[in-house]
N, CA and C atoms as a LAMMPS dump frame, in Angstrom:
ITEM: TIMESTEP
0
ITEM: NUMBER OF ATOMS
630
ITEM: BOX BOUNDS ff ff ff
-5.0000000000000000e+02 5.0000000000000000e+02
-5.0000000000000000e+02 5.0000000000000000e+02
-5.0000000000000000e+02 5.0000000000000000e+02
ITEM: ATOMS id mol type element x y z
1 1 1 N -4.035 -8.685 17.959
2 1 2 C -3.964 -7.355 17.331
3 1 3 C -4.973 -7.274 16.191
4 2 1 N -5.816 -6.493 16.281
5 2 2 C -6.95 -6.011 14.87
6 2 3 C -5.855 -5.653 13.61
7 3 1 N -6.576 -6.078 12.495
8 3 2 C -5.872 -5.759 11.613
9 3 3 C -6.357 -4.371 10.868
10 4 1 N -6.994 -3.925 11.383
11 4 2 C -7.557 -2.36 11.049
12 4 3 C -8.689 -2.066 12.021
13 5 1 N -8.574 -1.016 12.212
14 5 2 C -9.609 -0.145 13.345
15 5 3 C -10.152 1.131 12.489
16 6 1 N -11.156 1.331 12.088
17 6 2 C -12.125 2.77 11.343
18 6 3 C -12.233 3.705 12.406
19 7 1 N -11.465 3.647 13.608
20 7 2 C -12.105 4.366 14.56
21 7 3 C -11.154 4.78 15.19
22 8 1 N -9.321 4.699 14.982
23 8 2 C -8.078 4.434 15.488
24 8 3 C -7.704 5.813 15.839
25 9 1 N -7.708 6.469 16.944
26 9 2 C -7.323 7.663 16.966
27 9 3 C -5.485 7.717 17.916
28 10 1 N -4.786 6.695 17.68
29 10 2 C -3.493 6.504 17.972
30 10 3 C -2.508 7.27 18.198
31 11 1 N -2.782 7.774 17.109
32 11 2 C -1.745 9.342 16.232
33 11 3 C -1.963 10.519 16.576
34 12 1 N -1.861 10.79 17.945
35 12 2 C -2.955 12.238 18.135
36 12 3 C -2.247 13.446 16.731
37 13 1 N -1.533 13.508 16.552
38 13 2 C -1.61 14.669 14.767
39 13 3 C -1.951 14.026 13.773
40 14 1 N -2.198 13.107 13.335
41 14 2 C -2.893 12.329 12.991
42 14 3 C -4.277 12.607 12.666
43 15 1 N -4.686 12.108 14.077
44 15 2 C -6.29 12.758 14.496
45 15 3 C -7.005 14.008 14.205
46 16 1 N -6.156 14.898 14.27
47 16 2 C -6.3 16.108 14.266
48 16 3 C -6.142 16.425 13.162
49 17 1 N -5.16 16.038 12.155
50 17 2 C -5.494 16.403 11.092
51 17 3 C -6.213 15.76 10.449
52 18 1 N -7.133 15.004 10.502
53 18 2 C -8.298 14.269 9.721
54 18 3 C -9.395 15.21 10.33
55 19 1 N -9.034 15.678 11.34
56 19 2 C -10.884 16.225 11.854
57 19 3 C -10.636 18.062 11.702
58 20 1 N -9.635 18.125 10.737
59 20 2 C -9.565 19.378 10.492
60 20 3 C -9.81 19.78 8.956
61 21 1 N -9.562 18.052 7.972
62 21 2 C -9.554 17.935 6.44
63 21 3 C -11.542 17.968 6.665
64 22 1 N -11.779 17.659 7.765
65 22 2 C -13.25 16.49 7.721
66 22 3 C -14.14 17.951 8.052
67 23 1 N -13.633 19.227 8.451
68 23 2 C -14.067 20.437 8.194
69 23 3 C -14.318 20.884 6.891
70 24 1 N -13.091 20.803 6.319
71 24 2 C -12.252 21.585 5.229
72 24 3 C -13.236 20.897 3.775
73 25 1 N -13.562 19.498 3.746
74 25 2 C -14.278 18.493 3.001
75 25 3 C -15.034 17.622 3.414
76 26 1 N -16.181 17.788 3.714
77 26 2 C -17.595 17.464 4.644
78 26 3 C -17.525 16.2 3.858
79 27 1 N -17.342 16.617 2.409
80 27 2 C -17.703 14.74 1.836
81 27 3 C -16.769 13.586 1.929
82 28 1 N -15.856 14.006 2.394
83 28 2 C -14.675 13.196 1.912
84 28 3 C -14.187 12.152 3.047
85 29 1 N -14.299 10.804 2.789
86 29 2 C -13.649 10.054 3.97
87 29 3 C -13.239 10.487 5.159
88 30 1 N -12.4 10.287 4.531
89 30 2 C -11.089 11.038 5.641
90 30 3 C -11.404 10.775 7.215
91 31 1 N -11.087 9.394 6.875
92 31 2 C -10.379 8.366 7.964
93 31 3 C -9.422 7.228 7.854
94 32 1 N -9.439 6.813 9.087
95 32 2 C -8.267 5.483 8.572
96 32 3 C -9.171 5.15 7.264
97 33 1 N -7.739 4.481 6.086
98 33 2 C -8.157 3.52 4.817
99 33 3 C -7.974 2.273 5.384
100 34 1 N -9.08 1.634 5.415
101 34 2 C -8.813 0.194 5.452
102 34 3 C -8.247 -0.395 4.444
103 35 1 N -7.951 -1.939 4.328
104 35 2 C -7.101 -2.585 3.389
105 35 3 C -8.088 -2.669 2.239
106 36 1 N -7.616 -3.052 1.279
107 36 2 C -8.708 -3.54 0.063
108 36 3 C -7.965 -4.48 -1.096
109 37 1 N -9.36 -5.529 -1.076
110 37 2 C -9.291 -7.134 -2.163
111 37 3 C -9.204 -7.489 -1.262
112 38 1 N -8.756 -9.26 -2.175
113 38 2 C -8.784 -10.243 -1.997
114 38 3 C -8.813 -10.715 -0.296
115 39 1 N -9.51 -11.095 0.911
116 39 2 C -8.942 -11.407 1.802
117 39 3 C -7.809 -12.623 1.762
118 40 1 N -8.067 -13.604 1.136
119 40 2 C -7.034 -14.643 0.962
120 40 3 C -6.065 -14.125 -0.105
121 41 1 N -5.573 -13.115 -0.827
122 41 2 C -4.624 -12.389 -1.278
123 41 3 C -2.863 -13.297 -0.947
124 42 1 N -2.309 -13.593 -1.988
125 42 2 C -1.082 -14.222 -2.01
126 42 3 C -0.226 -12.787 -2.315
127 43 1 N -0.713 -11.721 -2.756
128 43 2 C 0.073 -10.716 -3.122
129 43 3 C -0.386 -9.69 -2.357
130 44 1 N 0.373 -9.34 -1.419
131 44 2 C -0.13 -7.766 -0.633
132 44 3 C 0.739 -6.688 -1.367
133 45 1 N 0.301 -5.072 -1.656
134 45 2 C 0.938 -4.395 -2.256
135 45 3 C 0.774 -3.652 -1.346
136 46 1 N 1.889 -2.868 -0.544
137 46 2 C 2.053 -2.166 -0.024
138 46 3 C 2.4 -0.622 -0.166
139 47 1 N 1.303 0.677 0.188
140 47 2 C 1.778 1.613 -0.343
141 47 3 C 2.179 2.552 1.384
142 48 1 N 2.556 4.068 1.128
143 48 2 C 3.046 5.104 1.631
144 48 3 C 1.614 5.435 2.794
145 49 1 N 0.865 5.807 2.148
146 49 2 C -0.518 6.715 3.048
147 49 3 C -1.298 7.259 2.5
148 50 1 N -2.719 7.047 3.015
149 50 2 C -3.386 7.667 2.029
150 50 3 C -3.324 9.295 1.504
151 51 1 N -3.634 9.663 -0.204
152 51 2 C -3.294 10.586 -0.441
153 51 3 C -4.246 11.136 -0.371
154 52 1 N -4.254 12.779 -0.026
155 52 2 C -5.331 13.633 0.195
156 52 3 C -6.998 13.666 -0.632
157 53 1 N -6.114 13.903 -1.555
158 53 2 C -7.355 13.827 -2.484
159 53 3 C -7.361 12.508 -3.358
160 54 1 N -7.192 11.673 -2.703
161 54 2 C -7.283 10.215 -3.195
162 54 3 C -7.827 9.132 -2.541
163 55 1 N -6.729 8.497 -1.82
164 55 2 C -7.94 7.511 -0.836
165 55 3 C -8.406 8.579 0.082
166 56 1 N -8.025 9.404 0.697
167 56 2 C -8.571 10.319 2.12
168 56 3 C -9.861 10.549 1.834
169 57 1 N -10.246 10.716 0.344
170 57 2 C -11.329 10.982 -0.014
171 57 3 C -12.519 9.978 -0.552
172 58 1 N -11.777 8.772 -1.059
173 58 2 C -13.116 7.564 -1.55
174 58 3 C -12.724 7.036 -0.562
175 59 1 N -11.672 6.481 0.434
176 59 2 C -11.831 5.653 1.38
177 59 3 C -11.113 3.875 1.003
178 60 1 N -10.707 4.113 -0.137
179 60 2 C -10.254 3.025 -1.013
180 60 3 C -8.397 3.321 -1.314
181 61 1 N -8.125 2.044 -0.68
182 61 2 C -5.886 2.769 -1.748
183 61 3 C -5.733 2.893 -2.486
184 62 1 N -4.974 4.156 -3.224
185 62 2 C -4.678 4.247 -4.65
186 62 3 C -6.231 4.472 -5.416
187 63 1 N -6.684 5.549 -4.624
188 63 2 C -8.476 5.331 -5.532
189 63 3 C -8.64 6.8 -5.36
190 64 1 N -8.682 7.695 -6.739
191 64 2 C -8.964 8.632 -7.139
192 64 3 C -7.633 9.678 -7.275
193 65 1 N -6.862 9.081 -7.366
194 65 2 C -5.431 10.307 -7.461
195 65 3 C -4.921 9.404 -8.709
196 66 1 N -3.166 10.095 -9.055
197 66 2 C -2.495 9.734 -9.857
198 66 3 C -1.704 8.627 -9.553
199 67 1 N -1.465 8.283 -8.406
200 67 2 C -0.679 7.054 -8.304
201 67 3 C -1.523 5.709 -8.678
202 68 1 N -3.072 5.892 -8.644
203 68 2 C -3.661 4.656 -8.585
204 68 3 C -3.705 4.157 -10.22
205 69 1 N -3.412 5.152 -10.568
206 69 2 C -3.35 5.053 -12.146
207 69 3 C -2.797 4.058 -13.056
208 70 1 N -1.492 4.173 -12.588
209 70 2 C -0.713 2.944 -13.421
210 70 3 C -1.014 1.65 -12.274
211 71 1 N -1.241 1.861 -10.714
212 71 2 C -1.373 0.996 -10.247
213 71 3 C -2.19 -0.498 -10.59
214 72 1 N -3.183 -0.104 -10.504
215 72 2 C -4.485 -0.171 -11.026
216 72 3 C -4.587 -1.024 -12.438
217 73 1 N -4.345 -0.262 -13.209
218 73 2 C -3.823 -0.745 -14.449
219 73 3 C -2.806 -1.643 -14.953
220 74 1 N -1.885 -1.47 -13.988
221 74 2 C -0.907 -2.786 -14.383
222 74 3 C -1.296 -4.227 -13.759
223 75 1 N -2.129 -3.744 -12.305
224 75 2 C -2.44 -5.205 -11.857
225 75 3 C -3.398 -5.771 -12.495
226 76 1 N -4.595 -4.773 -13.469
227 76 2 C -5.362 -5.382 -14.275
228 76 3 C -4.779 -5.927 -15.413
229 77 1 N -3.764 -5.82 -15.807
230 77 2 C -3.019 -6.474 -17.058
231 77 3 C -2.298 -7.76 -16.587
232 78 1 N -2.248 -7.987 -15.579
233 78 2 C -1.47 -9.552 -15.412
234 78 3 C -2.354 -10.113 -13.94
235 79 1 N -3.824 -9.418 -14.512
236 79 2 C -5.271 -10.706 -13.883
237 79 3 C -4.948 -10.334 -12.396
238 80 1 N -4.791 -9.653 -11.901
239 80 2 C -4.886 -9.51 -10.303
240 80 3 C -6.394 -8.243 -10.062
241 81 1 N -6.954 -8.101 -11.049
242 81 2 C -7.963 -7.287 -10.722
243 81 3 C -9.319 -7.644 -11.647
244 82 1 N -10.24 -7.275 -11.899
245 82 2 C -11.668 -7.458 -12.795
246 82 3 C -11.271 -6.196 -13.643
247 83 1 N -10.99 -4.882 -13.092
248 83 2 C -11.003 -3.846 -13.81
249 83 3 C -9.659 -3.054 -14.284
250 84 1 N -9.556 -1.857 -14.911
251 84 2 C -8.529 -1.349 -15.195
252 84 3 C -8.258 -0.286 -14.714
253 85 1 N -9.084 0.838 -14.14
254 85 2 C -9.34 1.604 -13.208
255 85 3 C -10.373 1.555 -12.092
256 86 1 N -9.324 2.322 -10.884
257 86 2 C -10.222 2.234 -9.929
258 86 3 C -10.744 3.734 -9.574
259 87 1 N -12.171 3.682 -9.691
260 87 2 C -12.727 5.309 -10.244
261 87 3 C -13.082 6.029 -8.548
262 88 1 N -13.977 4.937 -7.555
263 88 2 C -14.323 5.3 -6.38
264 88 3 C -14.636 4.082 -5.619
265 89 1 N -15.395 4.628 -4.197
266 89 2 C -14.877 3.354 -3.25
267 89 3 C -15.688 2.267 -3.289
268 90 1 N -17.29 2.699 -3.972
269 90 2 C -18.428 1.644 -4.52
270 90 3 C -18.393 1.326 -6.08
271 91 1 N -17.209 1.565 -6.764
272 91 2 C -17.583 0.97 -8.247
273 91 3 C -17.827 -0.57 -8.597
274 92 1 N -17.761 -1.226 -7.713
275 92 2 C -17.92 -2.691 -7.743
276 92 3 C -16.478 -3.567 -8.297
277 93 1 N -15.292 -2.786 -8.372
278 93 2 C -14.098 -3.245 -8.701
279 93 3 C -13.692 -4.653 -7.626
280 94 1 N -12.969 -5.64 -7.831
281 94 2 C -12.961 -6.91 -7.496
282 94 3 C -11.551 -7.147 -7.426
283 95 1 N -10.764 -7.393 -6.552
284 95 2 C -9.086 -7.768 -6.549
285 95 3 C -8.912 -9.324 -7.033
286 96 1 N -7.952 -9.921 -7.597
287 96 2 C -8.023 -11.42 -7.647
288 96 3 C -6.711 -11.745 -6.909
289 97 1 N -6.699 -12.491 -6.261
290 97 2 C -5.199 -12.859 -5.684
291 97 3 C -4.306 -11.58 -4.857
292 98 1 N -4.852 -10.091 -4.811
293 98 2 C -4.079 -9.639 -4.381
294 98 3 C -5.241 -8.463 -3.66
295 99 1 N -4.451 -8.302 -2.166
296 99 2 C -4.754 -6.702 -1.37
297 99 3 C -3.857 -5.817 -1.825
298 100 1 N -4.344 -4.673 -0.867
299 100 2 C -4.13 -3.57 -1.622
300 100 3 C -4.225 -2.46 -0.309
301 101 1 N -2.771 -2.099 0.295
302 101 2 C -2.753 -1.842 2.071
303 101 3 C -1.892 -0.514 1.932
304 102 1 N -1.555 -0.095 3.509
305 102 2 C -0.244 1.586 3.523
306 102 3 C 0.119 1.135 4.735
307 103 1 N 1.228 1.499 4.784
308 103 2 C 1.939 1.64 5.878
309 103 3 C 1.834 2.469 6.799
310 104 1 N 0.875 3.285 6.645
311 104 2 C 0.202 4.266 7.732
312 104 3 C -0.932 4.792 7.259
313 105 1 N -2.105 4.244 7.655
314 105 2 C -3.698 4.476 7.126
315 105 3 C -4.232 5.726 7.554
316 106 1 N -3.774 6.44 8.313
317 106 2 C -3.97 7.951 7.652
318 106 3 C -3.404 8.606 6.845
319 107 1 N -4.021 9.62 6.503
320 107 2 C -3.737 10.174 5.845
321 107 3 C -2.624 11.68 6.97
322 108 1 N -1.294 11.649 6.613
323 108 2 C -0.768 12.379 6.89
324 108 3 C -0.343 14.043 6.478
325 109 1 N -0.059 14.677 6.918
326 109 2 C 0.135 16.649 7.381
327 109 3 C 1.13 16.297 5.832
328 110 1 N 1.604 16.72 4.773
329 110 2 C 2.015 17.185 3.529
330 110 3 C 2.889 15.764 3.317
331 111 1 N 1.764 14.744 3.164
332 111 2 C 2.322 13.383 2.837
333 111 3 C 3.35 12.886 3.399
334 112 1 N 4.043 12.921 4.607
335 112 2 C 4.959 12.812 5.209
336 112 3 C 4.658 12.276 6.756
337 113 1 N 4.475 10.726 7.041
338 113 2 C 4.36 10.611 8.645
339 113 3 C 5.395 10.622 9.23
340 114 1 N 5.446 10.777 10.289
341 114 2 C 6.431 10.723 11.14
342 114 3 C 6.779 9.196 11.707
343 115 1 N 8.327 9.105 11.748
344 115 2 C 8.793 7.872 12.662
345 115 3 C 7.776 7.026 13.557
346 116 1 N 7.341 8.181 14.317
347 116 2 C 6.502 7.45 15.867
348 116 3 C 4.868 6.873 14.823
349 117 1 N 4.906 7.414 13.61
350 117 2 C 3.579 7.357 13.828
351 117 3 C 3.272 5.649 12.667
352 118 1 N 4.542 5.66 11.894
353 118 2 C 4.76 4.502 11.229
354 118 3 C 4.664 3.511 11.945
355 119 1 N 5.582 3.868 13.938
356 119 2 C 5.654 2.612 14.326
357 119 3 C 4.515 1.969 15.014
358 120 1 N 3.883 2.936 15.572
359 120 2 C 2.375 2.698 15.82
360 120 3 C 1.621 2.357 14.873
361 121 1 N 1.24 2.467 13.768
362 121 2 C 0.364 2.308 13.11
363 121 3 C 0.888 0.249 12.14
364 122 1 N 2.316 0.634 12.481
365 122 2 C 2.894 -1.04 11.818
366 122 3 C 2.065 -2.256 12.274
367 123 1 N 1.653 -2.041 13.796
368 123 2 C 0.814 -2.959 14.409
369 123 3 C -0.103 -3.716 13.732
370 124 1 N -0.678 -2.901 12.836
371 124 2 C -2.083 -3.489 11.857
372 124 3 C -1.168 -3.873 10.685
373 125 1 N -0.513 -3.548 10.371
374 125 2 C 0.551 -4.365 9.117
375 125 3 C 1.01 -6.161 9.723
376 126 1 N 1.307 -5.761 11.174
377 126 2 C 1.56 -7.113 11.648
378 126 3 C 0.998 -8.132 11.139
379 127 1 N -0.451 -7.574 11.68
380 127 2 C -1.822 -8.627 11.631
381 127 3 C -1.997 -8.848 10.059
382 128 1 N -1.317 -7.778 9.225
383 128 2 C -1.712 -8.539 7.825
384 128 3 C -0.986 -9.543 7.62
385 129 1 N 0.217 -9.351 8.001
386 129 2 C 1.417 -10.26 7.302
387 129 3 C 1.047 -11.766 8.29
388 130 1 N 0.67 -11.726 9.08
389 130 2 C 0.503 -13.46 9.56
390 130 3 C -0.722 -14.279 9.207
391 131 1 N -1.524 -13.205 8.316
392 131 2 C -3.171 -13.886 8.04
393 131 3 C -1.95 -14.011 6.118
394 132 1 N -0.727 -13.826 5.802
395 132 2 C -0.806 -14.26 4.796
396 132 3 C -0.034 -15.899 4.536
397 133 1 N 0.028 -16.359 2.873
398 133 2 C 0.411 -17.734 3.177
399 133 3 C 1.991 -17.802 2.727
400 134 1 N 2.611 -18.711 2.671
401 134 2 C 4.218 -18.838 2.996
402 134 3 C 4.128 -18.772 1.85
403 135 1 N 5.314 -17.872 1.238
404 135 2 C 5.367 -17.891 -0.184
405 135 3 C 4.8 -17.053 -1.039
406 136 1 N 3.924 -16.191 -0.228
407 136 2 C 3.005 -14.841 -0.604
408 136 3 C 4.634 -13.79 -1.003
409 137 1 N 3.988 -13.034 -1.445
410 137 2 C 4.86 -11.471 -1.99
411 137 3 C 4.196 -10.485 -1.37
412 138 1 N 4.952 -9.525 -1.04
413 138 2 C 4.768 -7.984 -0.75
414 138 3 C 5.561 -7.265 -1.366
415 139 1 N 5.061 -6.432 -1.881
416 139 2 C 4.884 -5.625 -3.054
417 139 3 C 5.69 -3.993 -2.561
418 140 1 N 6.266 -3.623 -1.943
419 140 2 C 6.827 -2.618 -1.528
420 140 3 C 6.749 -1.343 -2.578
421 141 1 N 5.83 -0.403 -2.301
422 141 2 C 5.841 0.791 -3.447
423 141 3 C 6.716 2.121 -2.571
424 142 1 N 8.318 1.981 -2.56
425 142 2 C 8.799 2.812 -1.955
426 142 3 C 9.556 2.317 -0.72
427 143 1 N 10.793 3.446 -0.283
428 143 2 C 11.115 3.104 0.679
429 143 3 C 10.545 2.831 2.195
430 144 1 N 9.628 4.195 2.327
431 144 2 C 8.784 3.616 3.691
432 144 3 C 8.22 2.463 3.935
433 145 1 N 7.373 2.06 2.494
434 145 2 C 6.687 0.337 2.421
435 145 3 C 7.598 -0.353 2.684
436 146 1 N 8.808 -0.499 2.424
437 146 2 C 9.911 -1.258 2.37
438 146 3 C 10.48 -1.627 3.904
439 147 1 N 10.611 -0.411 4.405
440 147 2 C 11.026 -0.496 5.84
441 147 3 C 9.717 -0.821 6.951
442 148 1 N 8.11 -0.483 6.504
443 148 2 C 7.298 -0.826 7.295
444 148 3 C 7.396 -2.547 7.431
445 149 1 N 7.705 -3.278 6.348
446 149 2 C 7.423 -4.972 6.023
447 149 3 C 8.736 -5.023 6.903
448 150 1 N 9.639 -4.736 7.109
449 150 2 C 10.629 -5.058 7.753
450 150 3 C 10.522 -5.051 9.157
451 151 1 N 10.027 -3.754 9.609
452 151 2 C 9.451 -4.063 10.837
453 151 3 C 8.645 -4.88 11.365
454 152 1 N 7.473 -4.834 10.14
455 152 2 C 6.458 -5.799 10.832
456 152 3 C 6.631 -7.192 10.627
457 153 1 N 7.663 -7.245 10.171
458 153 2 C 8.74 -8.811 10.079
459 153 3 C 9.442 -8.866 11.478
460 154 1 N 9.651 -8.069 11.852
461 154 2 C 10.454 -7.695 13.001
462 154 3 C 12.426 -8.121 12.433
463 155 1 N 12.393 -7.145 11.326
464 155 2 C 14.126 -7.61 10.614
465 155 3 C 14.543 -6.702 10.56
466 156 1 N 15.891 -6.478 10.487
467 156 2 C 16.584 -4.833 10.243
468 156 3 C 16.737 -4.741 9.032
469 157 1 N 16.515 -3.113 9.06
470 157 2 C 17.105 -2.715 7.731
471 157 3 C 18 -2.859 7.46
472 158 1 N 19.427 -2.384 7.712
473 158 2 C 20.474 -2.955 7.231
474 158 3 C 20.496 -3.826 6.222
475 159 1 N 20.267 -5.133 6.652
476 159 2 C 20.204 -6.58 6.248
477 159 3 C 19.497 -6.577 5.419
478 160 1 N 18.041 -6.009 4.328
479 160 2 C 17.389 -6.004 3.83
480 160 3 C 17.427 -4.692 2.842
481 161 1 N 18.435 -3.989 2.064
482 161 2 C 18.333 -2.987 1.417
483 161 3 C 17.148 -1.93 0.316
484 162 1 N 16.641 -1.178 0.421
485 162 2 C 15.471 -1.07 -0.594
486 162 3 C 16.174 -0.713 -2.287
487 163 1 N 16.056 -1.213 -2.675
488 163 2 C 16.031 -0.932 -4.014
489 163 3 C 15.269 -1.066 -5.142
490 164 1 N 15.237 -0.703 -6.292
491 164 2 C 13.688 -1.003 -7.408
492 164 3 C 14.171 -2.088 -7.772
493 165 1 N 13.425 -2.975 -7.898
494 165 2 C 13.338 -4.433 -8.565
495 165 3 C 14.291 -5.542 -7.452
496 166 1 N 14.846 -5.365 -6.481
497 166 2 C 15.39 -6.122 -5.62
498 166 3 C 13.971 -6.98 -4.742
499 167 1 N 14.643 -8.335 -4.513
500 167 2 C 13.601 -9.368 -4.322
501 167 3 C 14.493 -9.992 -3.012
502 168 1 N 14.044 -9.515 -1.937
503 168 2 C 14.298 -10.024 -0.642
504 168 3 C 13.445 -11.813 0.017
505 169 1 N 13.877 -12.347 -0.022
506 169 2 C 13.449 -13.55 0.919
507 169 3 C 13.388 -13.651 2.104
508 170 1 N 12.052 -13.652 2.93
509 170 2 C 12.38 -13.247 4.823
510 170 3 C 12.626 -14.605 5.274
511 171 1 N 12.752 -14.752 6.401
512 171 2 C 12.544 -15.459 7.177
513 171 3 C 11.208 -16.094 7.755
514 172 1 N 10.134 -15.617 7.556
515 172 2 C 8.871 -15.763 7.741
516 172 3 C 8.264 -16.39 6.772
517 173 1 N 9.506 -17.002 5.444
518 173 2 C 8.696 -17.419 4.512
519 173 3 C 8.232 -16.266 3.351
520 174 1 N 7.719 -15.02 3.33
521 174 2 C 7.448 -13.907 2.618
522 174 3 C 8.434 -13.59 1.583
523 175 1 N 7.953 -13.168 1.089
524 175 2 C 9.075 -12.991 -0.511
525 175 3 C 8.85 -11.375 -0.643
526 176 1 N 9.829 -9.997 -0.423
527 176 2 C 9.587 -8.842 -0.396
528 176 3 C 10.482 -8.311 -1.754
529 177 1 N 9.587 -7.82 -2.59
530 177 2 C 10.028 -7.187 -3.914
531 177 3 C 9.663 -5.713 -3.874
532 178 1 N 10.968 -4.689 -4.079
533 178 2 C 10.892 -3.417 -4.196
534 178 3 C 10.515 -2.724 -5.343
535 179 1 N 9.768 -2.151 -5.623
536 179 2 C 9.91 -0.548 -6.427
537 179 3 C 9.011 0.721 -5.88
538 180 1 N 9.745 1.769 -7.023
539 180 2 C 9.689 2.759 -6.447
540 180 3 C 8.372 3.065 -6.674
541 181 1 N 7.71 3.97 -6.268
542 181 2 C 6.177 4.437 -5.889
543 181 3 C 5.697 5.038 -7.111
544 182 1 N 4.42 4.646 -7.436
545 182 2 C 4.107 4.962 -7.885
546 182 3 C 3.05 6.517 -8.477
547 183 1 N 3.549 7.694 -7.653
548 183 2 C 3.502 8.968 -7.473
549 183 3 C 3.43 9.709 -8.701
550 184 1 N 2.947 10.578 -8.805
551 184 2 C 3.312 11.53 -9.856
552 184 3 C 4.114 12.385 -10.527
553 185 1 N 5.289 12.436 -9.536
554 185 2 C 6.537 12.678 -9.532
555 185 3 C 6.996 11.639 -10.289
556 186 1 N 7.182 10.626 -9.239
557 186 2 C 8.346 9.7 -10.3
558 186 3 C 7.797 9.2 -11.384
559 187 1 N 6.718 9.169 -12.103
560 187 2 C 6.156 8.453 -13.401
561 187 3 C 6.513 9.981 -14.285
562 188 1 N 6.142 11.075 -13.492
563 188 2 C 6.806 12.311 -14.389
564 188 3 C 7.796 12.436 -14.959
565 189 1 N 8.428 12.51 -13.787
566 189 2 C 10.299 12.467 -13.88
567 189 3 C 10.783 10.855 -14.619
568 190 1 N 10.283 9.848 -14.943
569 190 2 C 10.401 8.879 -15.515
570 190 3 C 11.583 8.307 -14.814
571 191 1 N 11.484 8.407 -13.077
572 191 2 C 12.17 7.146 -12.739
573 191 3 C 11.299 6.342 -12.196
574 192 1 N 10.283 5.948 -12.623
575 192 2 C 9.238 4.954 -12.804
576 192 3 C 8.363 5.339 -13.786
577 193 1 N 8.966 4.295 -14.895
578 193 2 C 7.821 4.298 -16.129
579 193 3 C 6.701 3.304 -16.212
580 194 1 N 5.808 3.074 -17.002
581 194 2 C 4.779 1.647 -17.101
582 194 3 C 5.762 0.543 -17.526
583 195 1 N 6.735 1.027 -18.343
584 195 2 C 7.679 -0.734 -18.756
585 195 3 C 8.428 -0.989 -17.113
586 196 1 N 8.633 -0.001 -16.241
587 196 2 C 9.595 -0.487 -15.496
588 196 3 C 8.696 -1.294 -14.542
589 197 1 N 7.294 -0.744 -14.071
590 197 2 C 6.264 -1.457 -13.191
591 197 3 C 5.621 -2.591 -13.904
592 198 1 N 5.221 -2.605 -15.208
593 198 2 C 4.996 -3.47 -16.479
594 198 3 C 6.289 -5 -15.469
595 199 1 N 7.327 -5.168 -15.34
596 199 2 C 8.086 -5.682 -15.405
597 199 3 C 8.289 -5.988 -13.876
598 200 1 N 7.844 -5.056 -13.052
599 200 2 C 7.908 -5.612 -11.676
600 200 3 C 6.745 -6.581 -11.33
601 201 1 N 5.4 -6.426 -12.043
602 201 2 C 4.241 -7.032 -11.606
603 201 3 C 4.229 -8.588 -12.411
604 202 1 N 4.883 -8.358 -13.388
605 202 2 C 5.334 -9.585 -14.109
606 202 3 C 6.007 -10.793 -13.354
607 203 1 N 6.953 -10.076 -12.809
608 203 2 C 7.616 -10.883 -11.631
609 203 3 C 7.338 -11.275 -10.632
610 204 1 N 6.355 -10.525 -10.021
611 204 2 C 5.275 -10.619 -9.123
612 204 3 C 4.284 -12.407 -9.2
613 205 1 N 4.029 -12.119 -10.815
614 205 2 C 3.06 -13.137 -11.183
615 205 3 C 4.292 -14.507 -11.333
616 206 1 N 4.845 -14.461 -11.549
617 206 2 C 5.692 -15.431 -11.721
618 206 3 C 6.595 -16.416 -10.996
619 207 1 N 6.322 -15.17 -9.773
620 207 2 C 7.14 -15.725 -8.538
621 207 3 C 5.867 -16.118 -7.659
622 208 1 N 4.495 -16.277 -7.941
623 208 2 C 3.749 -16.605 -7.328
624 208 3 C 3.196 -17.93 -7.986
625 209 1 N 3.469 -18.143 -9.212
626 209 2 C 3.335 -19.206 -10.03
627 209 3 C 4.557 -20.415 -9.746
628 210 1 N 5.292 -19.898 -8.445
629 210 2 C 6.585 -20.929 -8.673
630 210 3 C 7.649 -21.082 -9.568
C-alpha cells in the first residue's frame, strides 16, 4: 500500500470537489496533502482534513489557517520543530522527531468527510503506522483522528474511548494520546486552551523519552 498518492482520485466527491475549489482558486493546491517532517518521526500527529483555506491551499498540514497556530507553536516549544510558525509550503520549516498527517487528505465539502470516504482514504494511514517504531505516539487532534488510528490499527472503538488527554496503549506497540483539535472554535470557546495543549505535548515528549 503507498503511503500517499498526489494523484488519488478514490473519493469521487472528493474529486470533484477539489476540481471545482481548483476553478474557484487557480492558485491554490488543492489536492491530496501529503504527510509532512520528519520521515523517521517517533511522533505522528494526526489531524481531521485539510482546511480550505489552509493546507488546501499551501499544500502543507496545519499551514496557513488557525488551527496551525497553536499547533505549530507548541511543537516548537518542546523541540519537535526548527520554527514557531508555519507561514507556507516552501518556508524551509524542518520537523524534528515528529510528522505531521489527516485522516483524510482531501480536503472535504464544509469540513466534514463522510464514513466511506475516511475508510478509503485510512489505507495510506496504514502505511504510516507500520513505517513507525514501537513505542512511537500518535497524537490524535480530535475524535475522527482518534477513530482513523483505530482503524488503521485494525481495533474497535469501543475498547479504545476518545477523550482529551487519555493515553491508550495498542497492541501494535503504538502509544495513542487524545486531544481535542485544534480549530478555531475550540481555542475560542476555550475548550482547548495553549495550557491545555502546552500539557498534552509535554507528555508527548516525555513519554517518548521513556
Amino acid at each position: 500500500m503507498p503511503e500517499f498518492d498526489p494523484h488519488c482520485v478514490a473519493c469521487p466527491r472528493l474529486a470533484s470537489h477539489l476540481s471545482n475549489v481548483r476553478d474557484m482558486y487557480p492558485t491554490y493546491y488543492a489536492r491530496p496533502v501529503p504527510p509532512f517532517g520528519d520521515p523517521k518521526a517517533r511522533l505522528l500527529v494526526i489531524g481531521l482534513a485539510p482546511g480550505m483555506h489552509g493546507a488546501n491551499r499551501s499544500g502543507r498540514p496545519f499551514t496557513g489557517d488557525h488551527a496551525g497556530i497553536l499547533l505549530y507553536e507548541t511543537l516548537y516549544r518542546h523541540g519537535f520543530s526548527d520554527r514557531r510558525e508555519s507561514k507556507y509550503g516552501r518556508d524551509g520549516l524542518r520537523m524534528k522527531d515528529c510528522r505531521i498527517t489527516n485522516a483524510v487528505k482531501c480536503l472535504p465539502p464544509g469540513n466534514k468527510p463522510l464514513p466511506a470516504e475516511i475508510a478509503t482514504c485510512n489505507l495510506y494511514l496504514q502505511t504510516e503506522l507500520l513505517k513507525l517504531a514501537p513505542g512511537s505516539v500518535l497524537l490524535a487532534l480530535g475524535t475522527i483522528a482518534h477513530e482513523a488510528a483505530l482503524l488503521a490499527s485494525k481495533l474497535k472503538r469501543k475498547e479504545y474511548k476518545f477523550a482529551h488527554g487519555a493515553l491508550h496503549s495498542l497492541p501494535n506497540g503504538l502509544q495513542l494520546l487524545d486531544s481535542y483539535h485544534c480549530s478555531r472554535y475550540n481555542t475560542q470557546t476555550k475548550r482547548l486552551t495553549a495550557e491545555m495543549f502546552d500539557v498534552i505535548v509535554r507528555q508527548v515528549r516525555a513519554l517518548l523519552a521513556g
